[in-house]
N, C-alpha and C positions, 0 to 999 in steps of 0.2 A: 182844352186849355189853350186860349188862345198865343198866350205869350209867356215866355220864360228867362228866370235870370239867374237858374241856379247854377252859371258861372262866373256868377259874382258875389259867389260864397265862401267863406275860407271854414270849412270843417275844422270845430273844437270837438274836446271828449275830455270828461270828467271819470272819476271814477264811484262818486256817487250821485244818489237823486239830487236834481236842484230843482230847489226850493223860491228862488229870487234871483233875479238878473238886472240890470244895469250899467250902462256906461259913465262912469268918473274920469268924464272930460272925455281922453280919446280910449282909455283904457276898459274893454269889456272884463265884468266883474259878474260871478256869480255867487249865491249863499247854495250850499250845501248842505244836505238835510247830517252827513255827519257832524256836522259842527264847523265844518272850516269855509274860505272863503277863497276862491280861486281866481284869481289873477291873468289874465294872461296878456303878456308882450309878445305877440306875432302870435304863433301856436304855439308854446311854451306854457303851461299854467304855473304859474309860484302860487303855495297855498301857504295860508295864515290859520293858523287857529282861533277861531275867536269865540266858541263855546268850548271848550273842554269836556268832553265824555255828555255828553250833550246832544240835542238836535234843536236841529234848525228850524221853528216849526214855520215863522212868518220874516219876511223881509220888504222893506221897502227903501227907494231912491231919494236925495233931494239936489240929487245931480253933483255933487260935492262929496258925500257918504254913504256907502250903504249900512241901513241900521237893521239889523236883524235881533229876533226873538225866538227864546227855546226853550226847551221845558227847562231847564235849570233855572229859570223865573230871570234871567239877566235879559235887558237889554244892551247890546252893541252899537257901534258906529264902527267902520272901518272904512280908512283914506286912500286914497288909489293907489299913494305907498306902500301899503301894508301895514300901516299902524290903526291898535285899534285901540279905542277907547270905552268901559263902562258907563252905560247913561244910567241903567238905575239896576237894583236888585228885588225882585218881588220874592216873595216868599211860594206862591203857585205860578203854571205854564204862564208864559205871555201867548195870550190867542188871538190877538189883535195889534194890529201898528200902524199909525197912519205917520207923515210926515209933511210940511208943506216947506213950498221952496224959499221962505221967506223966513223962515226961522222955526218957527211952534212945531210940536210934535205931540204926541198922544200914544197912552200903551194901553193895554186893558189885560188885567188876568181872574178869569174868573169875575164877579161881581164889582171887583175896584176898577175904576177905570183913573189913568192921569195922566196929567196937564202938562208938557215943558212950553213955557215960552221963551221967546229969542236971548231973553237973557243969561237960561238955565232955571228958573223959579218955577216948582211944579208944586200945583193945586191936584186934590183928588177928591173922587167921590163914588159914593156905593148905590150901585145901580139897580134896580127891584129884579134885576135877576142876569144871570151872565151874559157876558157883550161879545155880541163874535162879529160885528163889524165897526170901525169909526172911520168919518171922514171929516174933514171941516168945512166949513164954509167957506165960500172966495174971501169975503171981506169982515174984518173982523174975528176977534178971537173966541169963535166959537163954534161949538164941535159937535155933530152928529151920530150918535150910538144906537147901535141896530138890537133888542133881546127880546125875549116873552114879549108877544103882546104890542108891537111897535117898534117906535124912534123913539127916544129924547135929543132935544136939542140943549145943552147945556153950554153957558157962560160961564170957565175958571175964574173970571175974576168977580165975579156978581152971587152974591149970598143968596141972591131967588133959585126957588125949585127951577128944575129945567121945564122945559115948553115940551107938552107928551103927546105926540102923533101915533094914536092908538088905531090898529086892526088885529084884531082874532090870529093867534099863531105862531110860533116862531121863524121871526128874522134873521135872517144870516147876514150875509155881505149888505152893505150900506155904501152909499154912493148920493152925491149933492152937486146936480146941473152947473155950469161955470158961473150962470151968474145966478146961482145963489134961491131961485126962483122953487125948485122941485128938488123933493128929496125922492131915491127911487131905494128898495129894501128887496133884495133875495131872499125870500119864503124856503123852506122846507121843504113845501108841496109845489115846489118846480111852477112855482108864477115870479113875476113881479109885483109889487105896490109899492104906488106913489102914494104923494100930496102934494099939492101945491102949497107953500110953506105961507102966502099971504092967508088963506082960511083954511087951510086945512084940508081944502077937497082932497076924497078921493080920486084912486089910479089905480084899476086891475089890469095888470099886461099878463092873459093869460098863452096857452096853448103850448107849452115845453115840454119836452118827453122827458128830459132831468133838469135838477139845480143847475141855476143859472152861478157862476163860480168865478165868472170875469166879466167885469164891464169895461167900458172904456167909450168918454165923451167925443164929443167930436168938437177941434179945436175954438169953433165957434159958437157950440153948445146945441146944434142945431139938432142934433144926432147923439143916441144914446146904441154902442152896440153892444150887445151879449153874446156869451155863449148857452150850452146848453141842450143846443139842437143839432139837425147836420144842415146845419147852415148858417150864418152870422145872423141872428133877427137885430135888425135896425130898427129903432122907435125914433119918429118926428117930435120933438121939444118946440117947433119954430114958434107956438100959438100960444096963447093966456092957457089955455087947457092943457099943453101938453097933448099927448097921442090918443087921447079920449076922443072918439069918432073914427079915429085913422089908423088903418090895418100896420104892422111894419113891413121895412124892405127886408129880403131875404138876399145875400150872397155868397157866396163859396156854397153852394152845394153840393155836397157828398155823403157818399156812403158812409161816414165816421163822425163822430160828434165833436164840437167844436168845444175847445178846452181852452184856450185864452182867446182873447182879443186885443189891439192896442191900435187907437188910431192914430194916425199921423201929428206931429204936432202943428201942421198948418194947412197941409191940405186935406182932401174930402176923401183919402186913404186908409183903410182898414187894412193892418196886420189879421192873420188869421191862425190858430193853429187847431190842429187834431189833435187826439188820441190815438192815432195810429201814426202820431209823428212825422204829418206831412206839416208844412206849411205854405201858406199862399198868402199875395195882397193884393184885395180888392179896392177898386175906384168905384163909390157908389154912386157916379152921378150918373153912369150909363151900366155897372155892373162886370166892366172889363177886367179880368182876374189875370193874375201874374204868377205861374211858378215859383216858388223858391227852395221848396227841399221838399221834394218825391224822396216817399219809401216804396220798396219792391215789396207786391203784396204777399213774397215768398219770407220778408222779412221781419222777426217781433219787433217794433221800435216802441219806445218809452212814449206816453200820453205827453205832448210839450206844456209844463209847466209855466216857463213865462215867457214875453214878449215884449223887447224894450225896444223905442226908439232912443236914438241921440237927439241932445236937444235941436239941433238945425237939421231933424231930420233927414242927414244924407248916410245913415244906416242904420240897419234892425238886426236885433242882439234874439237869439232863441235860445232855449234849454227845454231839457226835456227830465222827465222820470226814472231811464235809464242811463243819465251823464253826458248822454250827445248831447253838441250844442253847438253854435258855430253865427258866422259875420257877416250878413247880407250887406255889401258898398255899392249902394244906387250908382250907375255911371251919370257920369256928368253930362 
């Protein structure tokens, strides 16, 4: 390990699994798989309740909110005050949430999937079989849903059937390049598939020893990284093809499998986390890796759940499985 900066971490700890992570402005905020959402002002956590007798099963940021879902079929928001608000009620889990920073948002439970846009107006629609991933599109209001069999790409506000980007299998996590170009889909069976969304070409990104469970773009879309392996697999976006011909980059290699990723929001910087609750941030332009939270291999740590930068990227927010978590401040 060439370099290190795990004294530029201030160590949190929760007392349950988390679920979602995020910063509300300067404020690190986590969802928690008991229901509540954890606060914290310096090391201090103040917890909110925001599912009651509940779990937390999906959380997502839009830098303002975190909005999380549980099996009590509610969606949340909660403000870096602590206040939180109902967005909607479903009758089954929420197993899906997307949010975009511009307003719109999207839930899925079981086969319904719906629509908010910026004004609060929510469209819904019944999808030929359960959605366990959505993301939207850069531009324009419309949304990307991962289940049996494919994607659909549906329009809330357009009466047309959605656009159906079909392959063999169940989809999981769903994800859509910044601009808009390639959709990519988590399989089942530990691959990726694309398309390129002008005709529909195929994208097999094979070779994973498990489900790939985090993606994260690279700010200029150049770069697509996963987890999955024991190591970040990086796929090249720069071409009309996508990574079709072109091997990906590998880095953080280790002995433990790679459980989130988050890339930088401006530079060519990959957060990295484990399952044995290390973490590390790789510069892919040379592969130069950075320390940030060593576990002692005498010790069990929690597989890290999620990995947040702030939005001017001058910190990364971690949590883990077993309630650890803590505040990486890049020095100036």
């Amino acid at each position: 390990m060439s370099q290190s900066m795990t004294q530029h971490v201030t160590a949190l700890a929760t007392d349950a699994e988390i679920v979602a992570g995020a910063f509300l402005g300067d404020v690190p905020v986590f969802a928690l798989a008991s229901g509540e959402i954890a606060l914290f002002e310096g090391t201090q956590a103040r917890k909110v309740m925001a599912h009651e007798d509940a779990v937390i099963l999906v959380g997502q940021s839009d830098g303002a909110h975190l909005f999380t879902g549980g099996d009590d079929g509610r969606v949340v928001a909660t403000a870096a005050d602590g206040s939180c608000q109902e967005i909607a009620k479903e009758k089954g889990w929420i197993d899906a949430l997307v949010v975009r920073g511009d307003g719109p948002m999207a839930w899925a439970s079981g086969k319904n999937v719906f629509a908010r846009n910026e004004k609060g107006e929510v469209k819904n629609m019944s999808a030929p079989s359960s959605v366990r991933g959505l993301s939207f599109m850069p531009k324009g209001y419309r949304l990307a849903l991962s289940h049996y069999n494919g994607v659909s790409l549906w329009f809330p506000n357009m009466a047309a059937e959605p656009e159906f980007f079909k392959w063999a299998g169940s989809h999981l996590d769903v994800t859509v390049s910044p601009d808009g170009k390639f959709i990519v889909s988590a399989m089942q069976e530990a691959a990726l598939h694309g398309w390129r969304v002008q005709d529909h070409k195929d994208m097999r990104m094979t070779g994973y020893p498990s489900k790939t469970r985090s993606f994260s773009w690279s700010a200029d879309g150049h770069w697509l990284a996963t987890s999955g392996a024991e190591a970040c697999i990086i796929w090249p976006f720069q071409s009309k093809d996508g990574p079709m011909g072109k091997g990906p980059r590998e880095c953080g290699v280790r002995p433990a499998k790679v459980t989130r990723v988050a890339f930088h929001p401006r530079s060519l910087v990959v957060a990295i986390g484990y399952d044995d609750g290390w973490v590390m941030i790789c510069r892919i332009t040379d592969a130069a890796e950075i320390l940030v939270r060593p576990v002692p291999e005498a010790d069990k740590a929690g597989a890290i759940s999620t990995l947040s930068w702030s939005a001017d990227g001058g910190r990364l927010l971690f949590g883990a499985e077993d309630g650890a978590c803590g505040v990486l401040d890049l020095p100036v």
